[in-house]
N, C-alpha and C positions, 0 to 999 in steps of 0.2 A: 168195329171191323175196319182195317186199313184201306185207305183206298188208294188202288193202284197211281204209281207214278206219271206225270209225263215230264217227255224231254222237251225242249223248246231251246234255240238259238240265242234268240235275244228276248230278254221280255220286257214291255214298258206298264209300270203301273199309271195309270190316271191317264184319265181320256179326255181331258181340257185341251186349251191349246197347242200347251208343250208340249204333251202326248202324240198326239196328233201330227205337228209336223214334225217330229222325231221320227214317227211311223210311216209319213209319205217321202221322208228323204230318204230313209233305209230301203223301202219302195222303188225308187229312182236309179238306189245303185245295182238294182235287184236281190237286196238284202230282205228277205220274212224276219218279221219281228210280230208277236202277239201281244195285243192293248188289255190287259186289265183294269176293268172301273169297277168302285166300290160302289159308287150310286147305278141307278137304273136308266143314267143318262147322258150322253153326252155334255162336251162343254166345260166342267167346272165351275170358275167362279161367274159363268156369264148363264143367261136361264132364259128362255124364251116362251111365252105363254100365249094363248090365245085368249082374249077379253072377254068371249064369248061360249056358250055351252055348242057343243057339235050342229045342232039342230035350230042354231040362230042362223037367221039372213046374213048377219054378222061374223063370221067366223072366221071369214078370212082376214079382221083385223087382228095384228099381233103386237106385243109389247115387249120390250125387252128388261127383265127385273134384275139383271147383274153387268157386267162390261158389254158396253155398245158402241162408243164412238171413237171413230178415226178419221185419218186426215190424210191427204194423197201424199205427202210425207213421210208413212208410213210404208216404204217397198215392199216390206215382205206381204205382205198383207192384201196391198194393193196387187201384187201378183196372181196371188190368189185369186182374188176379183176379178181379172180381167182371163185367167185363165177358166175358169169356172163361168162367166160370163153374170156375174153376180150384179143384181139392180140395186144401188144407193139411194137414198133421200138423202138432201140437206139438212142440215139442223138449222133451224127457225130462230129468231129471237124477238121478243115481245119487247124489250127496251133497246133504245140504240146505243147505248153503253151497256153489254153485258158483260164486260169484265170489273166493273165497275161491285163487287158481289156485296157488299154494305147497302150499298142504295137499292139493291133487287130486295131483300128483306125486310127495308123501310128504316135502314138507318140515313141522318141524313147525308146530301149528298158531298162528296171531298172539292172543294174549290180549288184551282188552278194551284195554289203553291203548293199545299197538300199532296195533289198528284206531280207535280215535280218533284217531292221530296219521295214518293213512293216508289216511283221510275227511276230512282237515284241507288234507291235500295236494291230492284232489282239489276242494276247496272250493276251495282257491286257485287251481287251473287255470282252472276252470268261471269263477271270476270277473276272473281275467286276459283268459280269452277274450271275456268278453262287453264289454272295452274297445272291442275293435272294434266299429264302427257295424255292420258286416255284412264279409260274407267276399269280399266284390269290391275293397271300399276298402282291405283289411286293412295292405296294406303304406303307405298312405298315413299311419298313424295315427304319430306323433311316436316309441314306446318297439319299434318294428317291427325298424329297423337295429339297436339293442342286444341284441334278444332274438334275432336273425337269428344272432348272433356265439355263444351257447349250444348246447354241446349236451343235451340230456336228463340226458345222466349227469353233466354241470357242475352242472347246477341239483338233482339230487339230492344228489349227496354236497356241495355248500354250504350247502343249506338246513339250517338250527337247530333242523329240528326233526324230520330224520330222525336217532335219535339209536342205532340199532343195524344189524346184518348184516340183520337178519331183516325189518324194514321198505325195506331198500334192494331185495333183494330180491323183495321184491313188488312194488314199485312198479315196478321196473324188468320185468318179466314181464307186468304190464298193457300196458307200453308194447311189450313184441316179441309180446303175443297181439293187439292191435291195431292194427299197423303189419308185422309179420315182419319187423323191423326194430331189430337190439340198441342201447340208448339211446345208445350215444357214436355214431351214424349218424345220428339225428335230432334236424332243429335244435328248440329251442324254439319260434320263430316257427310253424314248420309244425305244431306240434303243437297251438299253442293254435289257429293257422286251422283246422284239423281238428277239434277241440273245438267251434268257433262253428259252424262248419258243419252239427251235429248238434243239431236243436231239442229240448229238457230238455239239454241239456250231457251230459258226462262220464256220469252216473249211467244216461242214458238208454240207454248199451252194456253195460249187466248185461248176465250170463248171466240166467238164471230166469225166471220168470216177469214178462212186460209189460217182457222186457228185447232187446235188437237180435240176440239169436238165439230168437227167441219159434219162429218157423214155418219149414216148411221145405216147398214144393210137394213132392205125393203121387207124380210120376210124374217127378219129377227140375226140375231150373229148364230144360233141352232141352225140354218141353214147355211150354212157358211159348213158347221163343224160337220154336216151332213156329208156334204160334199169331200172334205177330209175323208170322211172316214171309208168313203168308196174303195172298194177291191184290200179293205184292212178285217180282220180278223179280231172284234172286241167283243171282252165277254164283261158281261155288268154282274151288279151286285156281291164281287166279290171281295172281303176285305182284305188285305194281307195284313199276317199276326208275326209271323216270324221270316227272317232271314237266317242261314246255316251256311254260311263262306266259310267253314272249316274245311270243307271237301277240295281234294286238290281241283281244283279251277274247274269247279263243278259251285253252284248255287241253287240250295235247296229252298224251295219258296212254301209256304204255309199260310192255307186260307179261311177265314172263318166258317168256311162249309166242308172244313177236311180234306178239300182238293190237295194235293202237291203238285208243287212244278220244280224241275231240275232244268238251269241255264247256265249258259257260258257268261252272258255279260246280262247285268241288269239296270234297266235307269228309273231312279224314279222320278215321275213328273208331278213334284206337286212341292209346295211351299216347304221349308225346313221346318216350320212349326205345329207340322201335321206329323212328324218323324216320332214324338216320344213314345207314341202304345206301339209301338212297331219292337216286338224282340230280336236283338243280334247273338248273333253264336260266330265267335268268341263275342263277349260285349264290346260295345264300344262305346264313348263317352257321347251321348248325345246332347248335352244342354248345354255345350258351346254350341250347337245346331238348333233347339228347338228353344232354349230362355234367348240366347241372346239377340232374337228377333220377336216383335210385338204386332198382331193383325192387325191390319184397320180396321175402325169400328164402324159398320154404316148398317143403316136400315134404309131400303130404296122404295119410297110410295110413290105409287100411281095411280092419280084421281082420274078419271073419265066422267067431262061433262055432256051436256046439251050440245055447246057452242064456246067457241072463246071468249070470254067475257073478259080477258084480261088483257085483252087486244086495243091498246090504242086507252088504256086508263094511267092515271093519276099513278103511281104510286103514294101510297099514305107514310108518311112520317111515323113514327111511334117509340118510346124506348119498350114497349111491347114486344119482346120474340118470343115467336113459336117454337117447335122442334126442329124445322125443318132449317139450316144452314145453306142450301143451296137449292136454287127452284129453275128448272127447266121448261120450256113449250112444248108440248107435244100435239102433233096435228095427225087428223084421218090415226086414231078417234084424237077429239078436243080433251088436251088433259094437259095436268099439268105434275110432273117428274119433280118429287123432293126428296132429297138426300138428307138423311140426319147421320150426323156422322162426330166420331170422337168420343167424347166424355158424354155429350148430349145424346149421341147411341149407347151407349152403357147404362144411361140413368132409366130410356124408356121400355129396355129391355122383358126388365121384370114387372113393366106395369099393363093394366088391361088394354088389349087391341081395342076398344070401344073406347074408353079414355084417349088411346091418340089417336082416332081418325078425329073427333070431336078437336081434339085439339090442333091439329092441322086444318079441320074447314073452318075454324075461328082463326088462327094465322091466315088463312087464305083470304076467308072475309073483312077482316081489316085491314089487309095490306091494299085490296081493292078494292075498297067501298061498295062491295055489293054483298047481296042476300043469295048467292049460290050456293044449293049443293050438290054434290057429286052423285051419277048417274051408278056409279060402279068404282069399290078402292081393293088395291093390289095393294100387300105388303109384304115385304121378305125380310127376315132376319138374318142376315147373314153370318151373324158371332153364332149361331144359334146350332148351324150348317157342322155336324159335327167334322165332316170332309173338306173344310173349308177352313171352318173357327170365324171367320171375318172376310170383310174385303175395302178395297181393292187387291191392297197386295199388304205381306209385313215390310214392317222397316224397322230400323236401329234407333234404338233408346239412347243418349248419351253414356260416355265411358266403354263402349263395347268393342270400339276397334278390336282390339283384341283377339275379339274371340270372330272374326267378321270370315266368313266362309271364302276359299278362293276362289272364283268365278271361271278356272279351266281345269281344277284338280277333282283327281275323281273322291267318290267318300271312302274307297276302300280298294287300293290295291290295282288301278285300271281294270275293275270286274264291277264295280258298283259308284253308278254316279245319282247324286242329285241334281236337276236341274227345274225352274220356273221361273217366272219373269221376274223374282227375285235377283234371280241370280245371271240376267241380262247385262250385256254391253251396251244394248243401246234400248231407248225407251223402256226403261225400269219402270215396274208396275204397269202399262199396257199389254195388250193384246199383243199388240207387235213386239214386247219385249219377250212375252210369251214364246213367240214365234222363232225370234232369236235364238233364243235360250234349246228350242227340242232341238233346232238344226242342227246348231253346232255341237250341242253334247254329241246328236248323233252319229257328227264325222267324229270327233273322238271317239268312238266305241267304232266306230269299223277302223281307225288308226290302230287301236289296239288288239284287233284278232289276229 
């Protein structure tokens, strides 16, 4: 049996970020727009959980198992916050070099020439990137298609002036703790648009302090998208199957629960690499949209101990690594945040959750020389997320220019746009690029009614 039609204005699929403040801008001009989400949840790629069962003492501590950190750098975001009246933590750091990320894993640590030679490298990114007039024109600029042909790990092991293992290695772990992505997967071009994107450059993604993991909302970034979503009209669980822009300037939408919706203008908010099961009527070519971009790979564990036992220890030496690429402090509870990410999330994907907590509290215990273990472990797969595929964000593979999506064009016609912090002007793959990205699609779609 058919189920009857509705009409709707504007409709945004995906209730993450983008979604979200696409939905409170339209809001603003007192434009109604309807959020559809295929999950049961707010947020997208970021997830916030409680550590505890309802009926623990504990319950009101929470953890964040996908995108958490910002930095007062961050304005849109930080608007947010201060509008909302939203409470921050600090982020903590357990060594006093935490951007140092070889030595936090137990590789040994880089001597003074070493890190001049590393800061030299990132000097040169910082000011490759700023060739670009800005991150709109980037591919327009003359040296675009030759850097497009690079990948990350081209341009390190050529350059003359990485001249050991131990700098190749760092550099290259910047590049998969900021992308989840191992250097021979990312072009050069994307890397340095990624670079310009981010106002102070390269240096302004320290860890530490006044760096892009400064703060971390008190009751998880879920309340953060809570607060979004007030006086917004979102309906979950529902997937969309088909698009029908045959209709004169009518958009026929099709849901895995046989709903229909007929809209004037549609945006959707979610990664290009989520677009292939989605049918178009007429078709349209979607794998310059969804191949030519690659997710990041990460799985994000969260151990909860006793107490910090990593407080004020040793780090151990070892050519011993674990799975875990990048280890974070977490305090109230005592834990500790590790990212596996890249090729080394690919590999633990398919293998038993029991095998890698074991093999993270043995990373843990030799990096510290103690006998701990964990109280309580969080793990999320995020390639796994079929809504998702990965996280943090996709990026470009080498040779892709090409096919590289225009970051103000709509996908069809001024009636159908894609937008996520992909497809950001500034802070690409952050929260706040997320944030970017819903706004302004969503003055473009009130430009065009």
């Amino acid at each position: 049996m058919m189920n009857s039609i509705e009409y709707i204005d504007i409709v945004i699929v995906g209730a993450g970020f983008t979604g979200l403040s696409a939905a409170k801008y339209f809001l603003s001009k007192s434009i109604k727009s309807v959020i559809i989400e295929g999950r049961s949840r707010l947020g997208g790629r970021t997830l916030t959980k409680k550590i505890c069962d309802d009926d623990d003492d504990n319950n009101h501590l929470i953890i964040d198992l996908g995108g958490q950190w910002i930095t007062e750098n961050q304005k849109r975001i930080f608007s947010f916050i201060r509008e909302y009246s939203i409470d921050l933590i600090e982020q903590t750091w357990f060594n006093e070099n935490p951007n140092y990320l070889g030595q936090l894993i137990g590789l040994k640590p880089l001597n003074n020439e070493q890190l001049d030679i590393i800061n030299q490298i990132y000097n040169q990114w910082d000011s490759m990137a700023l060739e670009f007039e800005n991150v709109e024109n980037a591919l327009l600029y003359e040296k675009s298609s030759q850097w497009d042909k690079i990948s990350l790990k081209t341009f390190i092991e050529q350059n003359e002036l990485v001249n050991d293992l131990r700098i190749k290695q760092e550099l290259k772990l910047q590049i998969l703790t900021l992308t989840a992505c191992d250097c021979e997967n990312v072009s050069l071009l994307y890397w340095l648009i990624f670079i310009r994107s981010i106002p102070g450059g390269l240096k302004t993604l320290d860890d530490g302090f006044n760096g892009a993991q400064q703060y971390k909302i008190k009751y998880g970034t879920e309340s953060l998208c809570l607060k979004l979503a007030n006086n917004q009209e979102i309906r979950f669980n529902e997937q969309l199957i088909s698009v029908d822009y045959s209709l004169n300037d009518k958009i026929l939408l099709k849901f895995n629960s046989n709903k229909q919706i007929i809209c004037q203008r549609l945006l959707l908010a979610f990664s290009s690499t989520l677009i292939s099961p989605i049918k178009f009527i007429p078709n349209i070519e979607l794998d310059y949209l969804s191949s030519s971009m690659i997710a990041g790979q990460c799985i994000k564990t969260i151990f909860i101990y006793s107490k910090p036992y990593w407080k004020d220890r040793k780090i151990n030496q070892s050519n011993k690594q674990g799975p875990c690429s990048n280890i974070f402090e977490l305090k109230n509870p005592h834990g500790l945040i590790g990212l596996i990410l890249g090729n080394d999330c690919s590999l633990w994907l398919n293998k038993n959750e029991n095998e890698l907590i074991q093999s993270i509290i043995e990373q843990y215990q030799l990096l510290y020389n103690i006998n701990e273990k964990p109280l309580k472990t969080f793990i999320q797969y995020w390639p796994k997320e079929s809504l998702s595929k990965g996280c943090y964000a996709a990026i470009y593979s080498p040779s892709l220019s090409s096919k590289w999506f225009h970051r103000n064009q709509s996908l069809i016609n001024n009636r159908i746009w894609l937008a996520s912090t992909e497809s950001a002007l500034e802070w690409i793959t952050y929260i706040e690029g997320a944030i970017e990205a819903g706004q302004r699609f969503a003055q473009y779609i009130i430009n065009s009614l």
